[in-house]
C-alpha positions as CSV (number, residue, x, y, z in Angstrom):
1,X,-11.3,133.0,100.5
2,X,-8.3,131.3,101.6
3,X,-7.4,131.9,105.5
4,X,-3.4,132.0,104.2
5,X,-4.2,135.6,102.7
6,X,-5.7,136.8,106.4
7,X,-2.4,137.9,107.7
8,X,-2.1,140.3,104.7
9,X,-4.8,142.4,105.5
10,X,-6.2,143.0,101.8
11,X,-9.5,143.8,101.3
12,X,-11.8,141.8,99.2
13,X,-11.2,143.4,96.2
14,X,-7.5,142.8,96.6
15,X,-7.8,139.4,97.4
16,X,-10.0,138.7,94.4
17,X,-7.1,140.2,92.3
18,X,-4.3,137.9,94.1
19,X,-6.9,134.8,93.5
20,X,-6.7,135.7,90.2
21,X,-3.4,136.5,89.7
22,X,-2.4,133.1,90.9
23,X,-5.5,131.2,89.2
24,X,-3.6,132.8,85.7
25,X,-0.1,131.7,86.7
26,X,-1.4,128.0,87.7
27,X,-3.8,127.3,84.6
28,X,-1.0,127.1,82.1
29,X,1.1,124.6,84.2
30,X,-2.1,122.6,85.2
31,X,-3.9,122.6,81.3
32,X,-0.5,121.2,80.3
33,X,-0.2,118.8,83.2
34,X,-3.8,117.7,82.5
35,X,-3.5,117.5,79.4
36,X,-0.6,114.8,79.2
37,X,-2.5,112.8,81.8
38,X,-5.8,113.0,79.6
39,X,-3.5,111.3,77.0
40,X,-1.9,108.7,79.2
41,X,-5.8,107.7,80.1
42,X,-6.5,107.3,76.8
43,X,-3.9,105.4,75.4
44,X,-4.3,103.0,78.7
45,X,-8.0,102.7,77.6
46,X,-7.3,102.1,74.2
47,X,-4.5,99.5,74.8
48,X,-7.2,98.1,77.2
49,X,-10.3,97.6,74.3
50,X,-7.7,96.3,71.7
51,X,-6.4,93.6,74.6
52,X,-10.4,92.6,75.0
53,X,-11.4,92.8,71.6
54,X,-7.9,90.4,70.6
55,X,-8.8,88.1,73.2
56,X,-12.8,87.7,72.4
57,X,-11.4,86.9,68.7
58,X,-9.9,84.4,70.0
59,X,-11.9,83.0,71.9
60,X,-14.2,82.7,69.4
61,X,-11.6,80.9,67.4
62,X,-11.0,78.4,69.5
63,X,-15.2,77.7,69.5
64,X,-15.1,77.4,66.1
């Protein structure tokens, strides 16, 4: 466990609850956050394949 919860003087049961506690007030603010950048990702590697794919048509337009 973390050495910031040594001062406290829990014992291991305790600080497995307090993990905990603080795991379930972090996962809804970091499923959100990671969320949105899952999305941001996605839409940058989607802008990305329709760029290559608009620039191999033409390129094969120009061979033509």
């Amino acid at each position: 466990m973390s050495d910031a919860l040594a001062g406290l003087r829990l014992s291991k049961a305790e600080r497995i609850v307090v993990v905990g506690l603080s795991y379930v007030f972090c996962a809804p603010l970091l499923w959100t956050n990671g969320k949105r950048l899952l999305r941001y990702f996605s839409g940058v590697a989607s802008e990305a394949r329709d760029q290559l794919r608009d620039e191999d048509q033409a390129a094969r337009r120009r061979v033509r």
